[in-house]
C-alpha positions as CSV (number, residue, x, y, z in Angstrom):
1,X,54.7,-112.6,7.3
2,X,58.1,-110.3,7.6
3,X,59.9,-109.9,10.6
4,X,59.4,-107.1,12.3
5,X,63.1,-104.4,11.9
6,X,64.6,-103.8,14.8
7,X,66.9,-101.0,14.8
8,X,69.6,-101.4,18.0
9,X,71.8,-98.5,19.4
10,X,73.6,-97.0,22.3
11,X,75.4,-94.0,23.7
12,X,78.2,-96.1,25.2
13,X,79.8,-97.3,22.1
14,X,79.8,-100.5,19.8
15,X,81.9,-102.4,21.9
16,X,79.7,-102.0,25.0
17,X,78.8,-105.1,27.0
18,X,75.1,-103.9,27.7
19,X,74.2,-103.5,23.7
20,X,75.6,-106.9,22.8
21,X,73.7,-108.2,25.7
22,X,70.5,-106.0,23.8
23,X,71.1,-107.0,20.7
24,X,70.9,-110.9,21.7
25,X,67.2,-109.8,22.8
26,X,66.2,-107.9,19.8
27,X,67.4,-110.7,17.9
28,X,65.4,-113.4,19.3
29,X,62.0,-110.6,18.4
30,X,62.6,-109.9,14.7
31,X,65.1,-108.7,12.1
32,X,67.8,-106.4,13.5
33,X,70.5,-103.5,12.0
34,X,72.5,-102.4,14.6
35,X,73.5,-98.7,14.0
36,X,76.1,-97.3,17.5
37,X,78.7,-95.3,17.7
38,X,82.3,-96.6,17.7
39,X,83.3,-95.0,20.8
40,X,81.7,-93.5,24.2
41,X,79.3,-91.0,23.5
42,X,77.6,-90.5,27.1
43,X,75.8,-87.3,28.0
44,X,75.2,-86.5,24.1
45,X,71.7,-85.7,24.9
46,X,69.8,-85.4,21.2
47,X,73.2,-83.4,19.4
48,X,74.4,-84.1,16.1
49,X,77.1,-83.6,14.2
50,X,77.6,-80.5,12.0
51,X,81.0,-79.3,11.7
52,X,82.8,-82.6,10.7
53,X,82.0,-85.3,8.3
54,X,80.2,-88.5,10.1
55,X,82.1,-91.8,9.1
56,X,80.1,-95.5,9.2
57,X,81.6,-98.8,8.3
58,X,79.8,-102.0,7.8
59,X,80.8,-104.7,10.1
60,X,79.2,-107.5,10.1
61,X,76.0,-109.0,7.9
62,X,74.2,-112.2,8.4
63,X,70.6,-113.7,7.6
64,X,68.0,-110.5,8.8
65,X,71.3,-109.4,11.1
66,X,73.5,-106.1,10.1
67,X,75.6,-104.4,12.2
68,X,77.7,-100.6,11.2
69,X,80.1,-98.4,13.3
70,X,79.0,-94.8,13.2
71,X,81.5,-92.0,14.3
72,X,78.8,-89.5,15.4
73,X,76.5,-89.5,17.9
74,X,73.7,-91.8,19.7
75,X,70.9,-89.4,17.3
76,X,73.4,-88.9,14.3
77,X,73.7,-93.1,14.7
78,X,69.5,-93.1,14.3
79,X,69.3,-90.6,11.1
80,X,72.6,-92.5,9.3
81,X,70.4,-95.5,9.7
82,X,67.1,-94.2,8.7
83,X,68.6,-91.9,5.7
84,X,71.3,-94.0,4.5
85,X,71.5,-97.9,5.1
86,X,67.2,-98.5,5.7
87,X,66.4,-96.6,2.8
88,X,64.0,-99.5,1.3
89,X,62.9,-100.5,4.5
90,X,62.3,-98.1,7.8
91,X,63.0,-100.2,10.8
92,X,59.7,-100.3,13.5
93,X,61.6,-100.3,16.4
94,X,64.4,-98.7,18.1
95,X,65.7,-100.3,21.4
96,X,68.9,-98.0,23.0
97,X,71.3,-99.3,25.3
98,X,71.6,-100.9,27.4
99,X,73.2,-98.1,29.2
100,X,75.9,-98.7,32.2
101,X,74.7,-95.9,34.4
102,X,71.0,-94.7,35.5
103,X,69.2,-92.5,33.2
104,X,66.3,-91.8,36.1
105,X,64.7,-88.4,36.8
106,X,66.2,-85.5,35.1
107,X,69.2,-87.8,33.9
108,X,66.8,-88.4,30.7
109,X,67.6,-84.8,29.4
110,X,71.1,-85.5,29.7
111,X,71.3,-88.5,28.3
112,X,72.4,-90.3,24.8
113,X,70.8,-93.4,24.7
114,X,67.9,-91.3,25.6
115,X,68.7,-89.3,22.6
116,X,68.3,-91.9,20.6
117,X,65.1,-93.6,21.6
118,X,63.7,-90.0,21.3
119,X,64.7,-89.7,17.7
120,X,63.2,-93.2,17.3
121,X,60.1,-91.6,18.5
122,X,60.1,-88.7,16.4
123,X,60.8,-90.7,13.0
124,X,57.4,-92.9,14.2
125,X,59.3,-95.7,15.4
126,X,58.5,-97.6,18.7
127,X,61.5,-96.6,20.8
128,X,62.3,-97.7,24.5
129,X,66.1,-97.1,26.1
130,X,67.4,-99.4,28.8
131,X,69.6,-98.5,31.5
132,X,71.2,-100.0,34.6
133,X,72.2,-98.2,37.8
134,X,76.2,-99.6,37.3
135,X,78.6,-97.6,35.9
136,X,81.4,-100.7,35.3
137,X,82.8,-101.8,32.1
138,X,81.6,-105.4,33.6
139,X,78.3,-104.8,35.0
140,X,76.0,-108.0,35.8
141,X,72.7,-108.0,33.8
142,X,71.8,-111.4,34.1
143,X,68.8,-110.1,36.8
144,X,67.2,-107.7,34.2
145,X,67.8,-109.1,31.0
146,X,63.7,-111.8,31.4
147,X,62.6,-108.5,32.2
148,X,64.0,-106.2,29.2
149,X,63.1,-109.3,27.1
150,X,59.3,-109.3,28.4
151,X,59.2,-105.2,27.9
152,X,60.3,-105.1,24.8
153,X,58.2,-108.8,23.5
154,X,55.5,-106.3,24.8
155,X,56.4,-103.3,22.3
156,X,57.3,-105.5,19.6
157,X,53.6,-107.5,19.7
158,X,51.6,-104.3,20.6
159,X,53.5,-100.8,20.1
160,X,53.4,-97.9,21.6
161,X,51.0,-94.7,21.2
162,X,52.3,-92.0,19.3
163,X,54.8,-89.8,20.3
164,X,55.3,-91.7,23.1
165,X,59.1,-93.3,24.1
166,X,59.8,-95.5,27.3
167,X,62.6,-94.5,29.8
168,X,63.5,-98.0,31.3
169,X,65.4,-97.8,33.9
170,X,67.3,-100.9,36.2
171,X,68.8,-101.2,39.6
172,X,72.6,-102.7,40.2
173,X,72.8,-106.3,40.8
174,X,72.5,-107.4,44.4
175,X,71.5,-110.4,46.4
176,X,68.1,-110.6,45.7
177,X,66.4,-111.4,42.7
178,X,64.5,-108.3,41.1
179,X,61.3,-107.7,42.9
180,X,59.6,-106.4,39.5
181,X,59.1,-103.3,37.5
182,X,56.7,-100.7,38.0
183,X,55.3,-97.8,35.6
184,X,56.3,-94.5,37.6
185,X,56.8,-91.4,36.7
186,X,60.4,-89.6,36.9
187,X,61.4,-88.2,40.0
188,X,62.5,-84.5,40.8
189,X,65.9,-83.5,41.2
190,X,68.9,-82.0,39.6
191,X,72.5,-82.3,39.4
192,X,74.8,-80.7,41.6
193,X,78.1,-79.8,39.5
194,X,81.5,-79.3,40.7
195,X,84.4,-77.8,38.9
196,X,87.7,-78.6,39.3
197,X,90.8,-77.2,38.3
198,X,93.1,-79.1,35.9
199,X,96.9,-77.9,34.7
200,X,96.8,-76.5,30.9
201,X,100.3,-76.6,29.3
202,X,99.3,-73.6,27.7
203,X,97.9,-71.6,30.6
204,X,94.3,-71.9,29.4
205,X,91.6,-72.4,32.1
206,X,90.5,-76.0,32.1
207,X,88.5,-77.8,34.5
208,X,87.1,-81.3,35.1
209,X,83.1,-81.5,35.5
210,X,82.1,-83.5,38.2
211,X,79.1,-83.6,40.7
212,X,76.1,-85.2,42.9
213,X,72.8,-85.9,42.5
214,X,70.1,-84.1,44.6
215,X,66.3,-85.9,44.7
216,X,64.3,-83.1,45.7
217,X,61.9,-86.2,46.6
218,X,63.1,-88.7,48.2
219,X,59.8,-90.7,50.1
220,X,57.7,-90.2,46.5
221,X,56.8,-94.1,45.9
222,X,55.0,-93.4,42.6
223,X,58.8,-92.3,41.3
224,X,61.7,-93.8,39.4
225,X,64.6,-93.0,41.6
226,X,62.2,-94.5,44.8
227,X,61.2,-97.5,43.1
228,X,65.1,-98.2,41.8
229,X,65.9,-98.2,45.5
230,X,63.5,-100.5,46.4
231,X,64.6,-103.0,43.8
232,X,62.3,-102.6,41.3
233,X,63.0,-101.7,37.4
234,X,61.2,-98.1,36.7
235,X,59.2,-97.7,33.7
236,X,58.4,-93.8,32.4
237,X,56.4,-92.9,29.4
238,X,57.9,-89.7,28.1
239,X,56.9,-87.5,24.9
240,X,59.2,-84.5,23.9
241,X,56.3,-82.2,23.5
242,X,57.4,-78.7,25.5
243,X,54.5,-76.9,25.1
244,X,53.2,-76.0,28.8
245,X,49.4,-75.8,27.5
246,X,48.3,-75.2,30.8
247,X,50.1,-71.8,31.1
248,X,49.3,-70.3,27.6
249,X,46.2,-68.3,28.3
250,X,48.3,-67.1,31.5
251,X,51.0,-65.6,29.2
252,X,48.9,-64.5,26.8
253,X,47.8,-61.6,28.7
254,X,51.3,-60.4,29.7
255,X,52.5,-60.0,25.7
């Protein structure tokens, strides 16, 4: 029987310590082509480049292992690899990350290695993204990484439904073992920005993005950001369908 084609990517670049860690795990499941972007590429969300031409360089190839450099995006990483270096073969699975920082709650909109999964998704692939609440170069994983093995062994052996993409989230390392991972749902909240000020040689107005996090939802137990907290890894099914069903007939009458 063949091997099952694991496609691996990220949003924090090649180089990243959390997708060599993930590609060690996809590679003990099936065949793998690693497809991420040369650099950082955080808060891409799903955009893709337009405007300038999208570079990709083979780096390494072994028995049912590739691995290529992309200059785009997390998404533009996913279509280069379906459209271009899986043309014979369209890989079943995409695992993203694994991502130093949270993509809980609202974060998922925001995010690239979200981006990606979601692309997966949309192209028919099985697609999960992995994140850890640690924002270091160096973060540990060495609490989460039976537990991304076992979800993803899980994916790989049995799938997931249709449209359907899994926002896996982690918490930082501490002095207790992971207490376990729960299927939640995301929490609400939103981002609080900040703008600040920064010198322009040329007298343009420039400023640095920064901000806070506000969970509108705090004691909610059957939610990411809660369970997180508690020490648990957060599971959430998501689907990009937009359509609020529930509110058609409702606006029907006022157009």
């Amino acid at each position: 029987m063949q091997n099952p084609l694991i496609l691996v990517t990220n949003d924090d670049g090649i180089s990243s310590k959390g997708i060599r860690e993930l590609i060690g795990i996809a590679r003990s499941l099936g065949d793998v082509i690693v497809v991420a972007p040369d650099g950082p590429q955080s808060g891409k969300s799903h955009s893709i480049t337009q405007e300038k031409v999208i570079q990709f360089r083979h780096i390494v190839s072994t028995q049912g292992y590739d691995e290529y450099a992309c200059s785009g995006t997390p998404v533009d990483a996913v279509k280069i690899a379906l459209h271009e270096i899986c043309k014979t073969r369209k890989p079943d699975f995409v695992f993203s990350g694994i991502n130093h920082g949270t993509n809980a709650s609202v974060s998922v909109l925001y995010s690239g290695t979200m981006g990606a999964a979601i692309e997966g998704t949309i192209n028919g692939m099985h697609s999960v993204g992995f994140s850890i609440d640690d924002y270091s170069d160096d973060a540990e994983f060495s609490h989460i990484l039976p537990h991304i093995h076992d979800i993803a062994q899980e994916i790989v052996a049995n799938g997931l439904p249709a449209g359907v993409s899994l926002n896996v989230n982690f918490p930082k390392a501490c002095d207790k073992p992971l207490a376990g991972v729960k299927v939640v749902r995301g929490a609400k909240g939103n981002w609080i920005e900040q703008f600040y000020p920064a010198n322009h040689p040329y007298g343009l107005k420039t400023f640095w993005m920064a901000g806070s996090f506000l969970n509108y939802e705090p004691d909610a137990e059957d939610t990411d950001l809660y369970v997180i907290k508690q020490n648990f890894g957060s599971i959430v099914p998501i689907h990009v369908d937009f359509n609020a069903y529930e509110h058609f007939a409702e606006i029907g009458k006022r157009f």
